[in-house]
N, C-alpha and C positions, 0 to 999 in steps of 0.2 A: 504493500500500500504506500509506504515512503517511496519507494521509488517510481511509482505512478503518479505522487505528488510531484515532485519535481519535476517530471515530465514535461507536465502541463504546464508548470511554473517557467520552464525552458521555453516551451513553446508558446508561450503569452511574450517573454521578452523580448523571443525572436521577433515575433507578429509587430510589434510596438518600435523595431528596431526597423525593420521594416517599413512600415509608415513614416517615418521620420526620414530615415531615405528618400522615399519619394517624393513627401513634403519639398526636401530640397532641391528639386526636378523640377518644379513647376514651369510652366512657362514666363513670367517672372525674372524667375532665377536667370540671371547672362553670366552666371560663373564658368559654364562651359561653352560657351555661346561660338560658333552657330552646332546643332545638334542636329538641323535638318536643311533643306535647301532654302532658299532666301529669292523671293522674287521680287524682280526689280524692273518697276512701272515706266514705260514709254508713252508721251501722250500723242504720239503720230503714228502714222502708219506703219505698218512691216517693211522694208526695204528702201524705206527715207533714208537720209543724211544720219539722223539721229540714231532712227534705229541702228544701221550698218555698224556709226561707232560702238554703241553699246552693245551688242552682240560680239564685236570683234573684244571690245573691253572686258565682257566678262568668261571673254575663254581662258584667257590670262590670270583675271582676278581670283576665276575659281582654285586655282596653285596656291593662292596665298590666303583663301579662307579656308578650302578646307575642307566646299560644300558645293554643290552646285547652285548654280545662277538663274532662274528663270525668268526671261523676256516675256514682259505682257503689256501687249498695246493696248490702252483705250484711249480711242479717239471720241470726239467729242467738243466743242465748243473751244476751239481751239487749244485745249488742253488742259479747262479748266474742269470737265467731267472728270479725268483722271486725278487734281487736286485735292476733289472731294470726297474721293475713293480713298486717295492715302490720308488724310486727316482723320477720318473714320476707322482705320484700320488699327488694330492693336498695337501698343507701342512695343515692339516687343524682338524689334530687330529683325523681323521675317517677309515684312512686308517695307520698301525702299522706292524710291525713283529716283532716276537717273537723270531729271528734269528742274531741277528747284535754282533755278535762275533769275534771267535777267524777267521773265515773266512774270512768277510766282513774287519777287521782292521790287519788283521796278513799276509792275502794271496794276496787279491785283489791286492793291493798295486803293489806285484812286477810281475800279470800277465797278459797280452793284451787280456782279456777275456771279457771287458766290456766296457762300455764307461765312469763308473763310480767311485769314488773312496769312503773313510769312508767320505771326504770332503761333500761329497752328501749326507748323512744322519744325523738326530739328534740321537743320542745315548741316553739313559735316566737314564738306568739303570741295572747290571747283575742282572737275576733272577736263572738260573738254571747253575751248572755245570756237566757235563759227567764223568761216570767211565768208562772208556775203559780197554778193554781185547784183547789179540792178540788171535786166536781162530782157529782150524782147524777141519777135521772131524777126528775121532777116526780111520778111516781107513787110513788116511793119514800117508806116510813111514817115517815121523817122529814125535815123542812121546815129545818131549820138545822143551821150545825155542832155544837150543843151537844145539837142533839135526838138527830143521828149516833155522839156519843160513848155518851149516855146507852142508846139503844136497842142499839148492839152491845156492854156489859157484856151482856146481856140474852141478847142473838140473836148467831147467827153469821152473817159477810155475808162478800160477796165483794170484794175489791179487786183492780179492773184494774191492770193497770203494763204499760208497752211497755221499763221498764228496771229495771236494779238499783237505779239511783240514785232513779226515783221507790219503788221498796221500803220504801227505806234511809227515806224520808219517812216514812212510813206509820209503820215503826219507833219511828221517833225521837218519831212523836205517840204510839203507845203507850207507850212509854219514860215519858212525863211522866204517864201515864196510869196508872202502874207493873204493865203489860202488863196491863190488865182487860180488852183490847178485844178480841172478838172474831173477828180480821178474819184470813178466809183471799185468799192470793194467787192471783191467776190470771196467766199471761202472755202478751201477745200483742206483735204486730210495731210497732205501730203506733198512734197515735190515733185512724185512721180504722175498723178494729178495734175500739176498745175504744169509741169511741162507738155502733156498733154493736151491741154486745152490752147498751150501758146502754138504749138504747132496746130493747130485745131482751128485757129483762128475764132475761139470762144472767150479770149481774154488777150490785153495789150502786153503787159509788162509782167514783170514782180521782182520781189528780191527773194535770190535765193544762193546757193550753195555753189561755187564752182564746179564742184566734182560731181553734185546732180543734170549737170546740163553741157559735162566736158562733149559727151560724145556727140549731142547735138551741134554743139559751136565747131568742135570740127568737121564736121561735115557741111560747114556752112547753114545750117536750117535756122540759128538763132545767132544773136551779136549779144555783147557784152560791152554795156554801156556806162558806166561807173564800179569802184568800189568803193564800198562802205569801210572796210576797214581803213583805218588813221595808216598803218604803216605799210599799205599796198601789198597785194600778193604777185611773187617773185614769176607765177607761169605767165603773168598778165601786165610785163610792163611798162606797154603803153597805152593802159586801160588808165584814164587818170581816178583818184580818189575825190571824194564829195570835198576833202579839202582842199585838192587842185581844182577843186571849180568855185572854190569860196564860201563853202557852207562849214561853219563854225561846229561843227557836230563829229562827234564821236559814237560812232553805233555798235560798234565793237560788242556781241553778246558771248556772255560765259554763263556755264550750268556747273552743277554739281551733285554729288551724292547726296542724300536728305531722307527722312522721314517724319512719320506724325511726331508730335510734340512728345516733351517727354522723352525721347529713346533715352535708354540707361546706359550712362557713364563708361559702361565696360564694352557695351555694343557700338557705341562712337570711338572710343580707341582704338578696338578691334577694326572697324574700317576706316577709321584714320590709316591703322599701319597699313592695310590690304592698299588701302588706293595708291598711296605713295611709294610701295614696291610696285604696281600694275602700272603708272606713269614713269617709272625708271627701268621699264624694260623696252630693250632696244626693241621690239619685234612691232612694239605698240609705238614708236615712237618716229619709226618707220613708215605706220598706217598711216599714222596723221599726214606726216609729211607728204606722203603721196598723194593721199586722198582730198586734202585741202583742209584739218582740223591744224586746230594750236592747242597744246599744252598748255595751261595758265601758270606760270608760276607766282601763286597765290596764297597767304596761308587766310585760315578760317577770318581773321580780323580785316587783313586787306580785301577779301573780299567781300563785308558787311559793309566796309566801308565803300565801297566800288558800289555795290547795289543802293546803298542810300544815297547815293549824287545819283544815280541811274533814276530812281523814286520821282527827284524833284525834276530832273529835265525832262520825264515822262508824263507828268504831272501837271505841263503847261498845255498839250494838247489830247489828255484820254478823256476827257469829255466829249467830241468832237466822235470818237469812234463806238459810243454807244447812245449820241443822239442828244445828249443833257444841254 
């Protein structure tokens, strides 16, 4: 009989030992953090600009987490459905976007578009920046950025955007323009979309990506009529920049790693370190270069600081793109 006491006494301990284990499992817990795979939100299409890079980022990345990566696009209101997807999601490290940018901290802000603000997500860190290009078809009745301004005082034309944030461009060139320009918006998912419709003869212009419209430009079907970036891109150089034509503006857009608010301490270190070995590996640093991204070399402060002057120059014309 004593020794069927103890038994039971063994096996209540165990049970108890038990529980307490798992306890420390919870999801929660980031002590062992990641335990399962980590998906990581695109608000554009499958086989955009965006997408490409993150996909190609997180074949890399997954070597230094540990887990696999999963790509999930939702598109949507130019990327503010997806917004509101991650703010709603568990803090909990499993659920991330590859998107918390110049949009999310530069536009959001000043537009009734969400219920959400940057206040709702953790920000981690910039991984990728954009070289944008002003871009039209070859057949379009004007040959240069200056002929584009001139002829839509004139005419109304159509401008692509796959986001708010290329809008917010478009804006800010009428802005300097002091809104002469006749340019209506159309929206679509995607660059692959919107090139689409320029060859289509369904839309004038837009700004978009070099490397989304390389093969088109060589084979003559589209021109390339400004860049946006400040310090000009190197395949394109005697494409002049919005500051060779005298517009005071730096459009220059950078994204970053992020999630809902909240993420714990130990799951923002843990892709602190992932990102910053996945940006110093030659294979990725390669892509960019070819593909037409920049590495931002940014840490988390310069770039809060970067997106709050982004905020206020945005700031002077988002009203204007939702009607107010």
């Amino acid at each position: 009989m004593k020794s069927k006491k103890i038994t039971i006494f063994t096996l209540v301990i165990v049970f108890l030992m038990v529980l307490a284990a798992c306890d420390t499992q919870t999801d929660g817990d980031a002590s062992d953090y990641p335990r399962q795979p980590v998906t990581l939100m695109i608000p554009y299409g499958a086989g955009g600009t965006t997408d490409m890079f993150f996909r190609h980022f997180a074949d890399i990345a997954e070597e230094h987490l540990g887990q696999n990566i999963i790509i999930e696009n939702e598109t949507g209101g130019g990327g503010l459905s997806m917004y509101s997807t991650l703010a709603n999601a568990d803090p909990d490290g499993y659920t991330l976007s590859g998107c918390c940018g110049n949009t999310l901290y530069g536009i959001v802000p000043h537009l009734d578009l969400m219920d959400h603000d940057g206040d709702d997500f953790t920000h981690i860190r910039p991984v990728m920046g954009y070289q944008h290009v002003v871009m039209a078809s070859a057949d379009a009745p004007f040959q240069t950025f200056k002929e584009l301004i001139e002829y839509s005082k004139d005419n109304s034309i159509d401008f692509a955007t796959p986001s708010p944030n290329n809008h917010i461009y478009a804006e800010l060139i009428n802005q300097e323009e002091d809104f002469e320009l006749q340019w209506n918006v159309a929206n679509y998912n995607d660059d692959g979309e919107i090139l689409a419709a320029i060859l289509g003869g369904h839309v004038d212009f837009t700004v978009t990506s070099p490397v989304s419209v390389s093969g088109a430009e060589e084979a003559g079907d589209v021109n390339i009529l400004a860049l946006i970036n400040e310090e000009g891109i190197e395949d394109y150089p005697e494409v002049p920049t919005l500051q060779d034509l005298g517009y005071d503006l730096n459009l220059s857009a950078t994204i970053g790693i992020g999630g809902p608010n909240d993420l714990p301490d130990k799951v923002v270190a843990k892709w602190d370190d992932v990102i910053s070995e996945t940006l110093e590996d030659s294979e990725l640093k390669e892509f960019a270069e070819t593909n037409g991204f920049t590495i931002p070399e940014m840490s988390p402060q310069e770039a809060e600081e970067h997106y709050e002057e982004l905020e206020q120059q945005y700031g002077e014309v988002a009203d204007r793109i939702t009607g107010d």
